[in-house]
Every structure is written in C-alpha cells, then in structure tokens.
N, C-alpha and C positions, 0 to 999 in steps of 0.2 A: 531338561526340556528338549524338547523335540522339533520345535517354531516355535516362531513368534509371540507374544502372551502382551494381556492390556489388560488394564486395572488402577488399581492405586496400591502403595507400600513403601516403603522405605527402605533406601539402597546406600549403597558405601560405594563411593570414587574411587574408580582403579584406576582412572589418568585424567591427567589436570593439562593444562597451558597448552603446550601445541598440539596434543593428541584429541582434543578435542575441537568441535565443531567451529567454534568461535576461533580455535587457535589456528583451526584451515585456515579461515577466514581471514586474520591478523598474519597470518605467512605471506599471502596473496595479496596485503597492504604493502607489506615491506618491500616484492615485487616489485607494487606501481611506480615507475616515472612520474616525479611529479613536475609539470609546465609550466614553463614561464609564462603570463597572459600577453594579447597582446601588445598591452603597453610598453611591457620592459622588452619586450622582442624589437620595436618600432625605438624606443628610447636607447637600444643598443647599438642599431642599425645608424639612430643617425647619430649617434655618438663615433659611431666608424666615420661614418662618412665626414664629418666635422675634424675629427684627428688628421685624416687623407689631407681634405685641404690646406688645416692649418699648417700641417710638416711642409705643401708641397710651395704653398708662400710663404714660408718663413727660411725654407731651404733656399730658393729663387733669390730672396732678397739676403740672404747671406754671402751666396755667390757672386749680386752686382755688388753687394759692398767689398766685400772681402778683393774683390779684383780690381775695385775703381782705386784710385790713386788719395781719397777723403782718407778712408778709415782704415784702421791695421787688423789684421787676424783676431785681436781680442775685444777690440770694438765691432766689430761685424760678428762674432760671438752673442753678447750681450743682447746686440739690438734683435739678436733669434731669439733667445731667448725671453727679453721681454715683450716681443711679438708675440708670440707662441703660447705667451701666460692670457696675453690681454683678451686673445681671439677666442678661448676658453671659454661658455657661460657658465660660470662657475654657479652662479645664480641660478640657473636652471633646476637645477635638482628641490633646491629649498620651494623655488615656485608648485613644480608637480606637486611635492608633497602637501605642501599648503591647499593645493585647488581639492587633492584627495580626499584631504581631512574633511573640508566641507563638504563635500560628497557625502562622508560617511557622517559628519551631523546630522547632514538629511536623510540619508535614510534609517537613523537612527530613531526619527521622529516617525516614522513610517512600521516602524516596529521590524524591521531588516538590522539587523548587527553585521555589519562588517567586520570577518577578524585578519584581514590581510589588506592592505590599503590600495594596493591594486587591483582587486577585485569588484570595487566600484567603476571603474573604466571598462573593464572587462564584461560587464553585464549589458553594456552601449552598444558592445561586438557582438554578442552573441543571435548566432543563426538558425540555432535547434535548441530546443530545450527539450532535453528525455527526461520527463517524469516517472517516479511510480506511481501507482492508482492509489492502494490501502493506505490513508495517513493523508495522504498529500492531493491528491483530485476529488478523494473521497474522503468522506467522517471517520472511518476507522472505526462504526458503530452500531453493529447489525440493528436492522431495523423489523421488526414483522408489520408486511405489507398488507398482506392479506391471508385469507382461509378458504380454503374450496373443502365443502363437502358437500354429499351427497345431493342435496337439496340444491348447491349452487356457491355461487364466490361472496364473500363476508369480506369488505374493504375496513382497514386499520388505518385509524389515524394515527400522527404523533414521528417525532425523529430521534435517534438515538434511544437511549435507555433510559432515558426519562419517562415514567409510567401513568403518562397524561395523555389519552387519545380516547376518539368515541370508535365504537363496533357501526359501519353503515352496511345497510343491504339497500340495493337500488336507489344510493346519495341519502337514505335516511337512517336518523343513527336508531339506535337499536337500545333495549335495556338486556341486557347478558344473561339477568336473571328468569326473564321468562323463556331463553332457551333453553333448556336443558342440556340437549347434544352440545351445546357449544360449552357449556361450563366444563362437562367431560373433559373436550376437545382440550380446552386451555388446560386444566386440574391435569392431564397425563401431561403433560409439558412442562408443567410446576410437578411433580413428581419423579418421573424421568430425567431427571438431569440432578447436575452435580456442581452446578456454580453457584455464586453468591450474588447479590444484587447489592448495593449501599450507594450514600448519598455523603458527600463529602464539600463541604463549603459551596453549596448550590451545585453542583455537579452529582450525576448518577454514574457511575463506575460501575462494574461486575469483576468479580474476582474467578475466573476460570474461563472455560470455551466461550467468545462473545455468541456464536449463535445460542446456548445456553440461558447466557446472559437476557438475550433477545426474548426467550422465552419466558423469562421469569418476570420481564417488564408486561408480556401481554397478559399473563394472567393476573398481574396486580391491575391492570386495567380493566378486568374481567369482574373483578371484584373479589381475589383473592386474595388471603392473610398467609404470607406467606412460609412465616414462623409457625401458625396455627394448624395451617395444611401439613405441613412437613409430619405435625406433631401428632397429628388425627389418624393420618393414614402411615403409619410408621413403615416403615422399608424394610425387611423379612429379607430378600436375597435380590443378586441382581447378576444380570453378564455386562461385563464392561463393553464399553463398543471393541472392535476389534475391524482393521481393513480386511482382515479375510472374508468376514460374515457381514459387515458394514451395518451393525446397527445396534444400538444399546435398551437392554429390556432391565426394568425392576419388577419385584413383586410386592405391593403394599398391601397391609392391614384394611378394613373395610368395615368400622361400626359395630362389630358383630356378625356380619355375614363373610362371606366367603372373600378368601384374599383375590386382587385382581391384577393382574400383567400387565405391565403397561409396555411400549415397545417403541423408540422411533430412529429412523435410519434414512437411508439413502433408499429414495421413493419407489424405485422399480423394484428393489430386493423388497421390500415391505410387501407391495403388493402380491408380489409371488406368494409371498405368507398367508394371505389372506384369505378368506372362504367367501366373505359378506362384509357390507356397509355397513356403518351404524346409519339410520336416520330419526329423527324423532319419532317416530314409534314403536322403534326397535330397528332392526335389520332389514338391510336387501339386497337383492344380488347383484354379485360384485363385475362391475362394466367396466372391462380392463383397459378399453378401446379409447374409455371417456378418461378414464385417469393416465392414462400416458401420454391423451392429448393435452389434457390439462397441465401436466409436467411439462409437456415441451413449447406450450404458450407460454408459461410464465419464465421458464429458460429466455426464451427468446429475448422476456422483456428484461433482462440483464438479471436475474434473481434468484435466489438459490434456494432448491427445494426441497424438500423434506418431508414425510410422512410418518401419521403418529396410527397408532394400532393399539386394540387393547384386548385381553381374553380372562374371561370370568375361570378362575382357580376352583380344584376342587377344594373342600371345606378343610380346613385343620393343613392346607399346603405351608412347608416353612423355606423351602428353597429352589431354585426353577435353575432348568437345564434347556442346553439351545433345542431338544426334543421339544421343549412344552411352546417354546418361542418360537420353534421357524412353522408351524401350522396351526391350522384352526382360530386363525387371525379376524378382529372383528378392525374393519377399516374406520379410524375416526375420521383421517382429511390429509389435506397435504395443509406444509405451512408454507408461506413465501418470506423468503427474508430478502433483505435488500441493505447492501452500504451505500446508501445515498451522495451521491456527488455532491460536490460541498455548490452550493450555486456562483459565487464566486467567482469560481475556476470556470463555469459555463463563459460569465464575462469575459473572463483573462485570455482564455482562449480565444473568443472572437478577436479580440486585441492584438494576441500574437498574430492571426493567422490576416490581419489587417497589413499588420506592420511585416509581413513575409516570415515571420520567424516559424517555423513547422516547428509543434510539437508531436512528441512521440508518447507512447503509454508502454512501461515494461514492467510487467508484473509479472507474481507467481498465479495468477486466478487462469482461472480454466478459460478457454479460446471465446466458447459462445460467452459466457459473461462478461469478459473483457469489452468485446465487440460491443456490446451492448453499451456497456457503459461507456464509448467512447462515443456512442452517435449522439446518446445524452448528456455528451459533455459538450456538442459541435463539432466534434474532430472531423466528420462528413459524415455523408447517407450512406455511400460504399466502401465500409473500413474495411483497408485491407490485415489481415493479421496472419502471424507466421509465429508457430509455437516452438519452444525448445527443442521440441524433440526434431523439428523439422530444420534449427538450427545446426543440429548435433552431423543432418546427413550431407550437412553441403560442403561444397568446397569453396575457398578463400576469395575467389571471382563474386559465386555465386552467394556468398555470407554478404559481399560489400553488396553488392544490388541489394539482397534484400533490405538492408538496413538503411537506403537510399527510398526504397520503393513503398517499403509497408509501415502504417504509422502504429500499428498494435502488436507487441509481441507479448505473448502469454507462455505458462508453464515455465519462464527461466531463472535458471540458477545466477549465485553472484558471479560467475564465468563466463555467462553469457551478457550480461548487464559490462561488466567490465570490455568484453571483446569489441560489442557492440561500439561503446564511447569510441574504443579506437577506433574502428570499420569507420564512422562517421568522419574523425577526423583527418583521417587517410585524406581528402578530399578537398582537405583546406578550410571546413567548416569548423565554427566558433561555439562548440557546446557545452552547455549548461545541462548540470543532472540534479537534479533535485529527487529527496530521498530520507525516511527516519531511521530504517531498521541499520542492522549488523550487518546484513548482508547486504547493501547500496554500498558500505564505507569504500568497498574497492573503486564503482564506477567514480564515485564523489571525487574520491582523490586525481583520479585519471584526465578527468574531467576538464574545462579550459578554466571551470567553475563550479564549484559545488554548493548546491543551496541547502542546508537542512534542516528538517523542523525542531525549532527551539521548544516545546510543550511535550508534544509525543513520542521526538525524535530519541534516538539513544544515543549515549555520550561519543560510541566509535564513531556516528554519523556525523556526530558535531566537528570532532577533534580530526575529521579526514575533510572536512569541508572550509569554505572560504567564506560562506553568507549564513547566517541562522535565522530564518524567519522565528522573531518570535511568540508570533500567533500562526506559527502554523499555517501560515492561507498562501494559497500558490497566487493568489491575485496580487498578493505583497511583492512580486519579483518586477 
C-alpha cells in the first residue's frame, strides 16, 4: 500500500505492552511524581517543628539537671528522656486518622469513594480544578439537535441515545410521516453508518462511532425499524470514511428500482460534491452561501456538523467508486449533533467559581466547540481558549501564563494535560483534575488530586486517581 487505508478487517498484533499507544501512555505514568497532599506536607512540617522543640527542652533541662548538685548524669538522662516521650502526641496520628475515616463515610454517602484517606482533606484545599469536557462536564452522548434543509431548521427533541423525542418546526412538533424529504433525510443516516444501537437494563448504548450511534437514535424516532431498514435496502458497496477524502458513502438496494448513494461527511467537502438540494418537490439549486452559514451558526452554538447527500445509481450498479461519490451530489441537509453538558456541572460550576476555585476545561475537541461548551457550562461570556498546537510553540514563561490566563484548552494530547497540572502548580496552587479516559491517567496521577469517573471512567483512570465519583457527576466533588 501506498497511504493510508479505512475500512473494516481483521489484523494480527505485531507489538503489544509498551510499543503501543496505551503502553506510551503507562511509560508516561511510571514518569509521574506522585504528591504528597497537603495535609501530610503540613502534618510533616509540624511534626518538625514539634521534634525542634521537644530536643531543644528536653536538652535545656538535661543541662540544669545534670550540672545542678540534685541529680547525677543518669538521672538527668532519664528525666530527658521521659520528657521527650511525654511531649510526643503520640495520639495525634490515631485522631487524624479517625477525623479521615469519617470524612470518607460521608462522602461515601455522596456517591464519591475515597481510595487514599488523605484525599478527603485535600479536596478542602483545592484552588483549580482542571476538568475534561467528554464524560465528566458532558454526557459523553451525542445527541442530534437539529436538521437544516432546504426549506429550513427542523428542532430534535430528546438527550442522549434514548430514541424518545418529537421532530418541531417553528416549537410545533411535526408527524415525520407526512414529510417525505425528511424520512429520506433520517433513512440515509440509518443506512450510511455502521454502528449498532441496544438497550441494556433501561439504559440505551451504541456499539461503534457515537455520532453513528446519534443517528440511529433519530431515525427510530423518525419512525424507523431499524432491523427492517437494514434489511429492505440491503448494502451492495461502500467507501469507508477516510481523513483524506472525509466522508463515508454506501450504495443500497431500492425495491426494485435503481440502487441509491448515500453519502455523509464533514459538511464543506459534502457540499463541494454537490450539484442541487433535495426539497420536497424534488431538487434546487444549491446556495453554497446559505449552507456554510448555516454550518458556521450552528458551530458557533458548540455543535458539530455534518452533511448527508444522496445520488440515484444507474440501474443493475453493484459497487461505487469515490468517481461516482465525489459529484453529482443531491444535498439532503446538515445534521447538528451536540454532547450536551450534563446540567449539574452548570450548578457546580457557579459553586466553584462562588467559593474562588477557577475551573479549567482540557480537552481533545476542536477550539470553537470547546468555547462553546464552556459559555454553556458558566465558565464566562469571553472564554479564553488556547489549543495544543498553540501549546506546542511556546516557550516555558510563556506555557506558565497561558495556563494561569486561559480557562479553555482544546486539541491536547495526554502531554499536554500532564504539563499543564504542573505549569499550574509551579505556583503554589492546590489542583484537582478530574478525568475517565486512558489518556487523563497521567495528569490524574500528577495532580494534588485526582477525581475519576466510577461508571464511564476506565480502570487506568481509577487506579492513577485518589476520589472515584461513582455516578459520574462532577457536581459530586
């Protein structure tokens, strides 16, 4: 091969444990310094300073005994040393431990596990708490918000993958079945993809890409079967998505008539493909002007876009090449998806930002989406945000500002998450990182605390961490 290839197939492991991603990741663990909080810092400190005293009266009063004319060199021994026992709180320790434990009963009841017992004091200190967005601010559950075609924006109800919402146009809802263009619209969405949808102990899941997933939720809302669909319009050929060409086409079966293309991708390449609108009557021409504003509205509103397309095949076609895909494209719509902020976190935020503690948002999501989601979490009106790559060109001055300065960092890697923690505490600040994935385990560990999610979190993030939320909800800290 020549570059790059995407698809599906089945491969054989040529390196395992640290040559792989996760084992970067676990090399980069091993790295971290891990902190003492600061209770045992302060619990050490005056355990010094209490030893200084006790030697420096216990010495004093050995020297008047030992030289007064009472007691001899071995009784002025003794009385140091039984001074020197007594002035001990030997009791002290059994206390702390004691006061901890109950700490961590409560917040036990609070659905926070404690797995290190100083960690509970440590959360009293804390001055910054850097979050990630996906899992932990957010549901971690694409949502499809809305539809804009030709005719106008189509509002979704419903959160997460649970496939219970009405279709509204202008706040009234709609029946799906007397639109046609939008049945389309959903049916290439439930066709072109490749995930799975299921329902587990009241819980809706998806098994592959969540935006996928997203789609499959809204065409059961649509009023499709999604087993029956699959099975009607059977799938004949397909190009897998690929970054180079950024978008994924199928070709399905059609009743009898002629097989149809379906196509969706990253919304500006789409358009390019395209010749004409669908609208309920058929086709129109295609207002490039109007759909890239509509793209960078809905951007704006923290939401990520996407564009579906479709092109009628000639008769007896069995398999389709990016020739037949990249033109003569019929525009169905853009879709909006959205990981909705968990509301919550909106509260907990005000909380923190009541009681002085600045939170931060460090994610891999793209800049404007970030931003977005941080004005709808409270973080402020004018969030500042500073992406990895603009991390990558600074220098060590200029890394500490920004990590003082801006509460949004987008696009970074776990190297940056990690660098970060320090930068902040360069400063003498008390931080908290909260975090589910593989790649947080580094900052977790770094961290003065690490909170991770017990539900969605992954085991590295638990076992590098000090608090496990077990529901998951950042208002829990």
């Amino acid at each position: 091969a020549t570059g790059p290839a995407a698809g599906q197939g089945a491969g054989i492991a040529i390196a395992t444990g640290a040559q792989t991603e996760l084992g970067r990741i676990s090399g980069l663990l091993g790295e971290v310094e891990e902190l003492t909080t600061p209770l045992t810092r302060q619990m050490d400190q005056f355990a010094r300073q209490i030893a200084m005293v006790v030697l420096a009266l216990a010495s004093f009063i050995f020297l008047y005994a030992a030289l007064g004319p009472v007691y001899d060199l071995r009784q002025s021994f003794m009385i140091l040393v039984a001074l020197a026992a007594a002035s001990i709180p030997e009791g002290l320790p059994a206390v702390m431990t004691i006061t901890l434990a109950v700490g961590v009963q409560r917040m036990a009841g609070r659905n926070a596990v404690i797995r290190r017992l100083p960690a509970v004091e440590t959360l009293g200190s804390v001055s910054v708490i850097c979050s990630d967005k996906t899992g932990t601010l957010t549901k971690n559950e694409m949502t499809v918000s809305a539809l804009v075609t030709a005719q106008g924006q189509v509002e979704i109800e419903g959160a997460g993958y649970k496939p219970q919402g009405r279709f509204l146009i202008g706040g009234a809802a709609i029946d799906v079945a007397a639109y046609p263009a939008l049945e389309e619209f959903t049916l290439a969405g439930l066709l072109c993809n490749d995930a799975e949808l299921g329902e587990k102990e009241g819980r809706w899941f998806t098994d592959g890409d969540p935006m996928e997933g997203a789609l499959l939720s809204l065409a059961i809302k649509a009023g499709h079967d999604l087993a029956a669909a699959r099975a009607r319009f059977s799938r004949l050929g397909e190009i897998p998505f690929d970054a180079r060409h950024r978008y994924m086409a199928t070709l399905n079966a059609r009743d009898g008539g002629a097989p149809v293309l379906y196509l969706k991708g990253a919304p500006e390449r789409v358009i390019d493909m395209c010749a004409d609108a669908a609208t309920p009557d058929g086709t129109c021409a295609l207002d490039k002007d109007f759909w890239h504003g509509q793209i960078d509205l809905l951007a704006a509103g923290g939401q990520r876009v996407i564009a579906l397309a479709k092109r009628a095949m000639p008769g007896g076609a069995a398999e389709i090449s990016p020739a037949d895909a990249e033109k003569g494209l019929t525009l169905l719509g853009l879709v909006a998806l959205i990981d909705p902020p968990r509301p919550e976190a909106i509260d907990a935020i005000a909380e923190c930002r009541e009681a002085g503690i600045t939170v931060k948002m460090i994610t891999g999501d793209h800049a404007v989406t970030a931003s977005a989601i941080a004005r709808q979490l409270g973080m402020g009106s004018d969030v500042q945000t500073v992406t990895g790559h603009d991390l990558d060109a600074m220098d060590d001055a200029q890394f500490a500002r920004a990590a003082r300065e801006a509460c949004v960092f987008a696009r970074t890697s776990p190297e940056h998450k990690l660098r970060l923690v320090e930068a902040l505490q360069a400063d003498g600040s008390v931080i908290a990182m909260t975090g589910d994935g593989v790649n947080d385990a580094p900052a977790l560990k770094r961290a003065d605390i690490g909170v991770a999610m017990g539900g969605k979190g992954t085991e590295a993030a638990k076992e590098a961490s000090e608090v496990v939320l077990a529901d998951d909800n950042f208002a829990s800290i």
